[in-house]
C-alpha positions as CSV (number, residue, x, y, z in Angstrom):
1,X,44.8,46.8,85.6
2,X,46.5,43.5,84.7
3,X,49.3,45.8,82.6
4,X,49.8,48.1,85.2
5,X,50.2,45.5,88.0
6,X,52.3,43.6,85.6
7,X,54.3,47.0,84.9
8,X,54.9,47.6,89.0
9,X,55.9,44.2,89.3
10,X,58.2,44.3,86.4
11,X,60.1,48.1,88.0
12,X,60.5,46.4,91.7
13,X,61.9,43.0,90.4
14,X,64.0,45.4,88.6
15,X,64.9,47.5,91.5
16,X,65.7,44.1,93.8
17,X,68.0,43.0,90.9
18,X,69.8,46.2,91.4
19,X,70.3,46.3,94.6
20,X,71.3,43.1,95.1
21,X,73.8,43.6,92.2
22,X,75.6,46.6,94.1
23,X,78.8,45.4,95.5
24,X,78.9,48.5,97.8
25,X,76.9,52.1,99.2
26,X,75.1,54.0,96.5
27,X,77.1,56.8,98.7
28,X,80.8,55.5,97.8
29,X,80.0,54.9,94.2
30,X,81.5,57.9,92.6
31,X,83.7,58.3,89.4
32,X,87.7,57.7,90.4
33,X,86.9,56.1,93.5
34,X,89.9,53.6,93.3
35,X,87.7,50.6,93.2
36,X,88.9,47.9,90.9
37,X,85.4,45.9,89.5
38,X,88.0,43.4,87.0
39,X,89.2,41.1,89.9
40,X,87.0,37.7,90.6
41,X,85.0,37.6,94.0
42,X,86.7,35.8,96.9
43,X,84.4,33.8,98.7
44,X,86.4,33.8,102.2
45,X,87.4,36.5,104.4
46,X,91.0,36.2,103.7
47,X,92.5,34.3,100.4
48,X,96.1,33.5,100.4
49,X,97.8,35.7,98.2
50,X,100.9,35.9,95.9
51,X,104.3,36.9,97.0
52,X,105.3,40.1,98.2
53,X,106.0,43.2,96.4
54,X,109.4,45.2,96.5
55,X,109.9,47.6,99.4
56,X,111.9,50.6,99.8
57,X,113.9,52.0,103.1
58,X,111.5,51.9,105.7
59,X,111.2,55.0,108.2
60,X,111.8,55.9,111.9
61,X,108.2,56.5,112.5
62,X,107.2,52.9,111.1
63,X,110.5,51.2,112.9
64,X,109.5,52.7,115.9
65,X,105.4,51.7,115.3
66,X,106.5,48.6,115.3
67,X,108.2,48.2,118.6
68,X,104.9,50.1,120.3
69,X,102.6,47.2,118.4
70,X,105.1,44.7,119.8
71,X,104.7,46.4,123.2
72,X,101.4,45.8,123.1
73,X,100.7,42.4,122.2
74,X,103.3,41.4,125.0
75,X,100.4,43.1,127.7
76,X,98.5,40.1,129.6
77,X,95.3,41.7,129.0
78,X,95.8,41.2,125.0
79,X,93.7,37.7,123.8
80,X,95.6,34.8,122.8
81,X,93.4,33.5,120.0
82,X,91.4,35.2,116.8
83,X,88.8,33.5,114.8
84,X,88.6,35.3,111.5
85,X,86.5,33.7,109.0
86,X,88.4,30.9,107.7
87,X,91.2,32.2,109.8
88,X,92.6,31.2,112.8
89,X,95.4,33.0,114.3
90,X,97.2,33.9,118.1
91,X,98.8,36.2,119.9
92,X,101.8,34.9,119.5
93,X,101.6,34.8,115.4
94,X,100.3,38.7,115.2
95,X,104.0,39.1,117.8
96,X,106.0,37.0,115.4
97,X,104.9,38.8,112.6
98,X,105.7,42.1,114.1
99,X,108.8,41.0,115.0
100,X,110.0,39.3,111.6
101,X,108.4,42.8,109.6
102,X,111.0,44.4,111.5
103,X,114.3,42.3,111.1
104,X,113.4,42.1,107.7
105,X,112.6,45.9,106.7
106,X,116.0,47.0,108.7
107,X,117.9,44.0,106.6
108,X,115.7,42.7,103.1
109,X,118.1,41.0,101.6
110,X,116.6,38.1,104.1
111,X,113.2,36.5,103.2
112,X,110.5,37.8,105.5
113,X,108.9,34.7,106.9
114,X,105.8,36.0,106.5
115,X,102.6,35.6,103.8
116,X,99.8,37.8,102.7
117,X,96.3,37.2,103.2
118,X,93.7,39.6,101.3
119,X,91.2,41.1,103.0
120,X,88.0,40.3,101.6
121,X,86.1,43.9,101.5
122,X,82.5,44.4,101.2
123,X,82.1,43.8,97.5
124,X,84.4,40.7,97.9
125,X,86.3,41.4,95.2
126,X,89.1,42.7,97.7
127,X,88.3,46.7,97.1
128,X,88.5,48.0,100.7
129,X,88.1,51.9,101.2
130,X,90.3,54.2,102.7
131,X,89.1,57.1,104.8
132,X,91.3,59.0,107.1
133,X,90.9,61.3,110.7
134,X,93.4,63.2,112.4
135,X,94.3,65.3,116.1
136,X,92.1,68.9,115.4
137,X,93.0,71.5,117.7
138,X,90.3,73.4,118.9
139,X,90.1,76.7,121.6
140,X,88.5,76.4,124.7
141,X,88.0,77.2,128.2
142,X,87.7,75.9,131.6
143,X,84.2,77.3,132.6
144,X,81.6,78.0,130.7
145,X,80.8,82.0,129.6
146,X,78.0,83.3,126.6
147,X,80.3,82.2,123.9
148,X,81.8,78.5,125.4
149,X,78.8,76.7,126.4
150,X,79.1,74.1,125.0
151,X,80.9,70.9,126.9
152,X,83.3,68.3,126.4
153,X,82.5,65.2,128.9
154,X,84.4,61.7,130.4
155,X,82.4,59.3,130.6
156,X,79.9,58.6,134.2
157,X,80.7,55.9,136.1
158,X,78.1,53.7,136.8
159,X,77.5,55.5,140.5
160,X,77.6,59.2,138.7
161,X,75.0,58.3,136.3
162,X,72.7,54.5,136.1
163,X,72.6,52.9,132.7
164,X,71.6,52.9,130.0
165,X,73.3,56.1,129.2
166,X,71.1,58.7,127.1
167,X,71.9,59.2,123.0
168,X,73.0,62.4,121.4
169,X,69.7,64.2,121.6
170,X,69.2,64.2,125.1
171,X,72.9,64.8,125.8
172,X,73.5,68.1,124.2
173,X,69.8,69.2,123.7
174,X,68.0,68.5,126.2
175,X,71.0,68.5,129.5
176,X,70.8,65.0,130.3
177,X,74.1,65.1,132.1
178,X,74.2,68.6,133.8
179,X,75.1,69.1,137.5
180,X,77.2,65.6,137.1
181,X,81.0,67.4,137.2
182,X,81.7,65.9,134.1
183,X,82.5,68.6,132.2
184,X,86.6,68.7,130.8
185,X,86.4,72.1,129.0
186,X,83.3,74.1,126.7
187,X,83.8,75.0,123.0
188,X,82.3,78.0,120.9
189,X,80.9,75.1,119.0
190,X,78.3,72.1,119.4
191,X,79.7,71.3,115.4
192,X,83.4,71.8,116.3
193,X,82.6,69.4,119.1
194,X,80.6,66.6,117.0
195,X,83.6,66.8,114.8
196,X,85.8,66.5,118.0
197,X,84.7,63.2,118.8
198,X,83.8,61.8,114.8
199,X,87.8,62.1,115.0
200,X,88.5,60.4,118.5
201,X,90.9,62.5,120.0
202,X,92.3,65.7,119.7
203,X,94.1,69.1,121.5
204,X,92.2,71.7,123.3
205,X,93.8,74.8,123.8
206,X,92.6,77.0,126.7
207,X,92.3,80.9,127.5
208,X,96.1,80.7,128.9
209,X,97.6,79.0,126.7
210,X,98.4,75.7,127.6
211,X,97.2,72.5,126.0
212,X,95.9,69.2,126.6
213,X,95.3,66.3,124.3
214,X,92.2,64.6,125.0
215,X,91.6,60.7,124.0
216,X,88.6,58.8,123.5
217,X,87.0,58.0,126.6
218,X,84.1,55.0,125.8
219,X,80.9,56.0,124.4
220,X,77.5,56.1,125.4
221,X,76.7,52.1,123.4
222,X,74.4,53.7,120.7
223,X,74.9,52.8,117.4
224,X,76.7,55.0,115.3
225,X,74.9,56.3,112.2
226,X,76.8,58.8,109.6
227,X,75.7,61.9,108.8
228,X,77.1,62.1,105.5
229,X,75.0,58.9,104.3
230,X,71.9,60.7,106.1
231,X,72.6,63.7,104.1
232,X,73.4,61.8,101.0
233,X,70.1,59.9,101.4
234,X,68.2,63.4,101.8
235,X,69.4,64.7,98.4
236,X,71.7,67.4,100.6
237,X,75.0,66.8,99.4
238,X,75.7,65.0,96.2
239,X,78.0,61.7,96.8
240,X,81.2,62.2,94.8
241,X,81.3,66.1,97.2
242,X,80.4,64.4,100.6
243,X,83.4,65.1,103.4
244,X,84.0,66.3,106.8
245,X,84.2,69.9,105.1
246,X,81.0,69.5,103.0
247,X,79.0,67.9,105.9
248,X,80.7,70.6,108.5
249,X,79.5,73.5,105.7
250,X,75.7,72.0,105.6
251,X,75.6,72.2,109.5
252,X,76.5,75.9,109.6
253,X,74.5,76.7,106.7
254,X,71.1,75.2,107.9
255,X,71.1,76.2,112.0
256,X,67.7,75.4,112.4
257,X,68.2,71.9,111.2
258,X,71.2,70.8,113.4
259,X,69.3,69.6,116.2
260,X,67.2,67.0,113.8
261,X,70.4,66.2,111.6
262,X,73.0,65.5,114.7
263,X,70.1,63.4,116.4
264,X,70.0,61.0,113.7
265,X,73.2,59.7,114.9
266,X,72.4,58.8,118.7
267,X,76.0,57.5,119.4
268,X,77.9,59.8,121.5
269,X,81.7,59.4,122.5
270,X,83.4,60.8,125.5
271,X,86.8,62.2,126.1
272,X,89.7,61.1,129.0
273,X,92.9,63.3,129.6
274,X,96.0,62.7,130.9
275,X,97.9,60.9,127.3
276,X,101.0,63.0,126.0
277,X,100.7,62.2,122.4
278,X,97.4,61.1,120.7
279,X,97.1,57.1,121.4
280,X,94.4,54.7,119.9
281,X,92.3,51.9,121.5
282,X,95.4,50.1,121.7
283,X,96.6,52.4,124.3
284,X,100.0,53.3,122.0
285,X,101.2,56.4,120.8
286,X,99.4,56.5,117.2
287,X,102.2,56.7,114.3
288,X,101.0,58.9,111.0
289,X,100.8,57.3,107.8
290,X,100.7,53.5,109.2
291,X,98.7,53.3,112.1
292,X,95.0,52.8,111.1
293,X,91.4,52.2,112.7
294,X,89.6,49.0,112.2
295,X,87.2,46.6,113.0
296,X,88.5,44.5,115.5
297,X,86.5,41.7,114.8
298,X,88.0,41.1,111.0
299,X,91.4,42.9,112.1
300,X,92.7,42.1,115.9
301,X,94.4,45.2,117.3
302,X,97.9,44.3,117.5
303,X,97.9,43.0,113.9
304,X,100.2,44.2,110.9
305,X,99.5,44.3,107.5
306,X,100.4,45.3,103.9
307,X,97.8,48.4,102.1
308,X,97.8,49.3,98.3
309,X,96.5,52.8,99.4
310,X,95.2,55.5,97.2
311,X,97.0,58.3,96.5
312,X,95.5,61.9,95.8
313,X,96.5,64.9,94.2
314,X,95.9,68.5,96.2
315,X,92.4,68.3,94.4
316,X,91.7,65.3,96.4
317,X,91.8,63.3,93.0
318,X,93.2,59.6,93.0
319,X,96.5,59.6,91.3
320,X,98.1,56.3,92.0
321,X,98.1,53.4,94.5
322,X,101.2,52.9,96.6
323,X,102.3,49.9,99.3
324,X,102.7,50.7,102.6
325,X,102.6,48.5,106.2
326,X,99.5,49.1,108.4
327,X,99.6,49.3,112.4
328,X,96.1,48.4,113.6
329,X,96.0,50.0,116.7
330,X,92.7,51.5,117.1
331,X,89.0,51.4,116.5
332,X,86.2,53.7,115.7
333,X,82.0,53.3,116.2
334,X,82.0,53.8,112.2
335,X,84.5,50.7,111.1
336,X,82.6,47.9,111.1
337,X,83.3,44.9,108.8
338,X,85.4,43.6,106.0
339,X,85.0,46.8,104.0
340,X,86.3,49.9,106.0
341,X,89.8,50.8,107.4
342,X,90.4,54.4,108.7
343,X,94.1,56.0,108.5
344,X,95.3,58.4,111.5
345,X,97.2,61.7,109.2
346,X,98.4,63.4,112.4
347,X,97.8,66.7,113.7
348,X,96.8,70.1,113.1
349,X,95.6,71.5,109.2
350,X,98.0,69.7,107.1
351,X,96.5,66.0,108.5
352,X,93.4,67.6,108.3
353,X,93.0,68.1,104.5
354,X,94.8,64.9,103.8
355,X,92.4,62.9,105.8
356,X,89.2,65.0,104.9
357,X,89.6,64.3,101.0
358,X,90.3,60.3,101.3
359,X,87.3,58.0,100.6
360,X,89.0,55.8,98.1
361,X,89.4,51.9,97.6
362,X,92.8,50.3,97.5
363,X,93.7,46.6,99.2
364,X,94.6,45.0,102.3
365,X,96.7,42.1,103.6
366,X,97.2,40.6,106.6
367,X,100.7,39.2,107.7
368,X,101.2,35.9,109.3
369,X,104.5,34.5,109.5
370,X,105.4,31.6,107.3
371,X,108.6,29.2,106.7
372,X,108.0,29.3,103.4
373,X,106.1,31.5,100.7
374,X,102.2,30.6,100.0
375,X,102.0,28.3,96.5
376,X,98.9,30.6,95.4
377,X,97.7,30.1,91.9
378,X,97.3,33.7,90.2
């Protein structure tokens, strides 16, 4: 008995070592994942980095990002001071760092005025990973028939329905917010709409014709749980094949287990109307390629920055890293921390597979303006 409690003992000190060893999810530790293990740990939450890189001609789209993320830090409801970490920074920093990224992409023969500051990640070696989301459009119709039952919703106001507001479960299976007139359109599909609102925003095309892009409307203050880790977890898609296709394929596949697999995430996000092009928490036209979902809490909206993002072949195989400058100007339920930055690909089928095949690590910096560069010992 003594060598078999010594032997358990022995396998769960083991298993603790392990898992206090793993830098990041058992779920995101695949073969090719991007993630470089060689660089020492960084004990902050930014570290002053070298200086910066060379940069080719900068685009329209970016040019023109950055005048909507200088619109919107000049908006009075937009807060005037960040703690990050070891980090302190303003509003008027994340403007001046806009504004100098722009003078300086449009004429870089001048110095920039601006250092980097890595990001730390989860693993705190600096890997941060890369997912991406995009604008679906999806058919629907204005009233519900046998096929379109299934609806899109705004959020209640507080006299439509008392908090706190139900979860997922009660939402679409058991009618918690029927008879309320809060219905925007139905779908052929309760998975087409989980998708819908995993995404944020997107178009709806009706019977007639016309279409209407609808934004993310608030949520229902669950916590957001993912669905692929849950399936991950339950041994029903292997890690290195998990995606938004994989995950939507399970769904289909197993119809009598939706109801228990969709209920395991009790976070629910509504829809609003009225935007003409697909806009982010910041409230400004989302650009593709550069703008990006984060976690406002490491990365204020508002801020720019510098990504070493992974690139991947039309197998959805990592190829290369390449710079590019970040636009944080929204947020999602399933960004949280140091670790996790979401990229907005556009709309329709083309941002669709880019962004369903990206769950790779690259790097992130943070601009801040500077008179001079950063003395940073390599």
């Amino acid at each position: 008995m003594h060598l078999i409690h010594r032997f358990l003992i022995i396998a769960l000190s083991m298993t603790l070592l392990s898992c206090s060893l793993r830098e990041i999810d058992s779920s995101n530790d695949f073969a090719g994942n991007g993630r470089d293990t060689q660089v020492r740990r960084q004990s902050e939450l930014y570290r002053p980095s070298p200086p910066w890189p060379t940069w080719s001609q900068p685009s329209a789209d970016l040019l023109q990002g950055l005048k909507l993320q200088q619109s919107f830090l000049s908006r009075p409801s937009v807060e005037d001071h960040y703690v990050l970490g070891n980090l302190e920074v303003t509003r008027q920093q994340l403007q001046l760092s806009a504004e100098r990224l722009s003078q300086w992409l449009q004429n870089p023969q001048q110095a920039p005025g601006l250092n980097l500051y890595q990001l730390q990640g989860d693993d705190k070696r600096g890997n941060v990973q890369f997912t991406g989301y995009y604008v679906p459009v999806m058919k629907v119709r204005h009233t519900a028939d046998d096929i379109y039952k299934y609806p899109l919703y705004r959020k209640p106001t507080e006299a439509e329905f008392k908090r706190p507001l139900p979860d997922r479960q009660a939402i679409d299976f058991e009618g918690a917010l029927d008879g309320l007139g809060l219905e925007i359109a139905y779908s052929a599909s309760l998975i087409d709409n989980f998708f819908l609102q995993v995404q944020g925003s997107g178009v709806v095309e009706f019977e007639d014709g016309s279409r209407r892009l609808l934004s993310w409307g608030g949520g229902n203050g669950h916590a957001y749980k993912s669905l692929g880790k849950i399936l991950i977890k339950n041994g029903e898609i292997a890690k290195e094949r998990i995606s938004s296709r994989t995950i939507k394929d399970w769904l289909l596949a197993n119809p009598g287990r939706q109801r228990q697999v969709l209920s395991q995430n009790p976070s629910y996000p509504f829809f609003s109307e009225g935007q003409d092009s697909p806009v982010g928490a910041a409230n400004v036209a989302l650009t593709a390629g550069h703008s990006i979902a984060v976690d406002p809490a490491v990365i204020p909206l508002g801020s720019v920055l510098l990504g070493l993002i992974p690139i991947l072949d039309s197998h959805g195989d990592l190829i290369r890293h390449e710079y590019r400058f970040l636009l944080a100007q929204d947020k999602g339920a399933a960004i949280n921390g140091a670790g996790h930055i979401d990229m907005y690909f556009g709309i329709g089928e083309e941002a669709y597979q880019q962004a369903n095949a990206l769950k790779h690590y690259g790097k992130v910096w943070l601009l801040l303006p500077g008179e001079t560069p950063l003395d940073v010992a390599p």
